[in-house]
Rosetta silent file (secondary structure, phi, psi, omega in degrees, C-alpha in Angstrom):
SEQUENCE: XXXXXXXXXXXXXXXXXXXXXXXXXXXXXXXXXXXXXXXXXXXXXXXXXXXXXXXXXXXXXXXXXXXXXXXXX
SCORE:     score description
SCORE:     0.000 S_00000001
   1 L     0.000  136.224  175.291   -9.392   -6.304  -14.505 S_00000001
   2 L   -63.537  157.383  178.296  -10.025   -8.005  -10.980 S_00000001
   3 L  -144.372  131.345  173.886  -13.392  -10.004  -10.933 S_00000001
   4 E  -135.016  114.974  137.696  -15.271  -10.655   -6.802 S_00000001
   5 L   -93.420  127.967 -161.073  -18.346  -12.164   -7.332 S_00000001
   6 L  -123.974   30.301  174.525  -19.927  -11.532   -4.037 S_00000001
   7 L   -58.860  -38.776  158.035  -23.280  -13.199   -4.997 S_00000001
   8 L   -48.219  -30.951 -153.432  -23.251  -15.537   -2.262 S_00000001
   9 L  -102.485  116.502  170.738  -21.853  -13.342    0.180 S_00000001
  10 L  -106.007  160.137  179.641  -24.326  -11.106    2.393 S_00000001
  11 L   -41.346  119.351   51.339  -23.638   -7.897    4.559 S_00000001
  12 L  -125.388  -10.799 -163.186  -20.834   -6.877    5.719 S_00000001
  13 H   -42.231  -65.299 -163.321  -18.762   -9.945    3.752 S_00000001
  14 H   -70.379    1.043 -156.674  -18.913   -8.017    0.565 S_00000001
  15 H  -100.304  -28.594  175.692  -18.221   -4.557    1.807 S_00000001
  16 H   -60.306  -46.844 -164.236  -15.111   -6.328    3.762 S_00000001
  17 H   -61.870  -45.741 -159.141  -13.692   -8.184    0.768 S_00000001
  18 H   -61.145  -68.278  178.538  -13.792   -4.656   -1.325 S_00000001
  19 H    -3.899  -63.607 -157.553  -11.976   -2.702    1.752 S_00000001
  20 H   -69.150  -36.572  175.916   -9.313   -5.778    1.339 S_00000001
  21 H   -74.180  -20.724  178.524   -8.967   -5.207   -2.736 S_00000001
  22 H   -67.233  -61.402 -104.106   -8.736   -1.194   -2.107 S_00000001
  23 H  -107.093  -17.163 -176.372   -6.691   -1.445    0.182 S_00000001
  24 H  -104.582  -31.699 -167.514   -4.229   -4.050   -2.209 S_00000001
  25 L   -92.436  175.114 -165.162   -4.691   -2.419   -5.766 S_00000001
  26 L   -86.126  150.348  177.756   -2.741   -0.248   -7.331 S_00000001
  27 L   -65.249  176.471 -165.199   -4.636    3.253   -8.564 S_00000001
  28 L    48.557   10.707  173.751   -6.566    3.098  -11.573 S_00000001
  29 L   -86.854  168.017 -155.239   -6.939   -0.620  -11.265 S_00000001
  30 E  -143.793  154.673 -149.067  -10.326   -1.766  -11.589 S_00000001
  31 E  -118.568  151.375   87.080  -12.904   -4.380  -10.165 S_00000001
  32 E   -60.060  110.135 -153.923  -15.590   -6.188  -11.421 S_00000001
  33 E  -133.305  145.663 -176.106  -17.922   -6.644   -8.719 S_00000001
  34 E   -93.076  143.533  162.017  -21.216   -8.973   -8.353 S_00000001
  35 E  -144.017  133.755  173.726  -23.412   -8.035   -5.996 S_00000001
  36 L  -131.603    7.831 -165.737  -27.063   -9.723   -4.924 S_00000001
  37 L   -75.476  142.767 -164.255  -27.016   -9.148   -1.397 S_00000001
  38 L   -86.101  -28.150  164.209  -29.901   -6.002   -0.751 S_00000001
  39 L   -86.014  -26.815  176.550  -27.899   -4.493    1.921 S_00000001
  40 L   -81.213  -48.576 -172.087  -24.595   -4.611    0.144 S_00000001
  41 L   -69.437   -2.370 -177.474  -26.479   -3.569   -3.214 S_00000001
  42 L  -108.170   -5.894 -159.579  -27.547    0.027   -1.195 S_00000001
  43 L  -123.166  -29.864  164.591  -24.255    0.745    0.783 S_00000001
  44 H   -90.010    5.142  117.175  -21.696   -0.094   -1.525 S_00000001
  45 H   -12.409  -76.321 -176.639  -22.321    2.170   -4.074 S_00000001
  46 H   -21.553  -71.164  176.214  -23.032    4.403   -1.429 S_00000001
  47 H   -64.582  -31.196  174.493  -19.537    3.965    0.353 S_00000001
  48 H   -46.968  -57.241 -131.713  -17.427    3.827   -3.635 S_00000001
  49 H   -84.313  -31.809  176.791  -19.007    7.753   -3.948 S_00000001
  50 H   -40.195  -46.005 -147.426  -17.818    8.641   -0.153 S_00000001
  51 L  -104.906   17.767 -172.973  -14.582    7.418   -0.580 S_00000001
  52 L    47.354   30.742  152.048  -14.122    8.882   -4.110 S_00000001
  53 L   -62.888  145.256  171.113  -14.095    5.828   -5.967 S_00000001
  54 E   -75.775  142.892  146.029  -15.261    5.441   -9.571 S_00000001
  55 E  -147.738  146.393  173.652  -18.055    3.164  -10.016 S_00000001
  56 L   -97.978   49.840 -179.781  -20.054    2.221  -13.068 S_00000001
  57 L   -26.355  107.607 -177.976  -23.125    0.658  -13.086 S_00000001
  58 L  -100.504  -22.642  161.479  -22.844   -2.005  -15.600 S_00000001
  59 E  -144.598  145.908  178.039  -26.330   -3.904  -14.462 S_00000001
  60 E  -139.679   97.882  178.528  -28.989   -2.989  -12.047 S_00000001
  61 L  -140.677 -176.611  177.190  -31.777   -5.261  -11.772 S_00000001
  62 L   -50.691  -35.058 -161.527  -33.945   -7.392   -8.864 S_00000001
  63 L  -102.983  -40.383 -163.062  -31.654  -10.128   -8.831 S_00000001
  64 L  -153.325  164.503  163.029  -28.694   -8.685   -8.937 S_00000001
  65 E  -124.481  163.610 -152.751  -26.300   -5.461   -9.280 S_00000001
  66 E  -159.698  111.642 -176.633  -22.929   -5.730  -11.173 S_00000001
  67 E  -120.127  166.153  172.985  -20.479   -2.697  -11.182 S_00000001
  68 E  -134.519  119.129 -167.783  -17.160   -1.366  -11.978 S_00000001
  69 E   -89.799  136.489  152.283  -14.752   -0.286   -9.603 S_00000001
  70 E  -126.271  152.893 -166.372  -11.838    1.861  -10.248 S_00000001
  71 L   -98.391  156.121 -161.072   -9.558    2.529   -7.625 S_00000001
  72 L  -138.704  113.112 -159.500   -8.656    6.339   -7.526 S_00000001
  73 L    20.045    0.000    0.000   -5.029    6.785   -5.236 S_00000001
């Protein structure tokens, strides 16, 4: 499994970097993604279920959200 911690990183950075791993992994590979950014924690979700990615919510809390990506073809 890939790991982007994009705690540091505020909107659009982390919604770019994912674009760049979909756009590199293979299907059914999977992400582990950081997120603490407020705009990034509302849009990427948001943007996984558009584009018919899985995602998991593995933590959701004030400081941070923390997910699992799978890439789907």
């Amino acid at each position: 499994m890939d790991r982007l911690d994009a705690g540091a990183l505020r909107c659009p950075q982390p919604l770019l970097e994912l674009k760049l791993w979909l756009k590199s992994a293979g299907a059914r590979q999977r992400l582990w993604l950081r997120l603490t950014d407020t705009g990034s924690r509302r849009d990427i979700p948001a943007y996984l279920v558009r584009t018919g990615q899985g995602v998991e919510v593995v933590t959701d809390c004030p400081e941070q959200l923390v997910l699992i990506v799978t890439k789907h073809s």
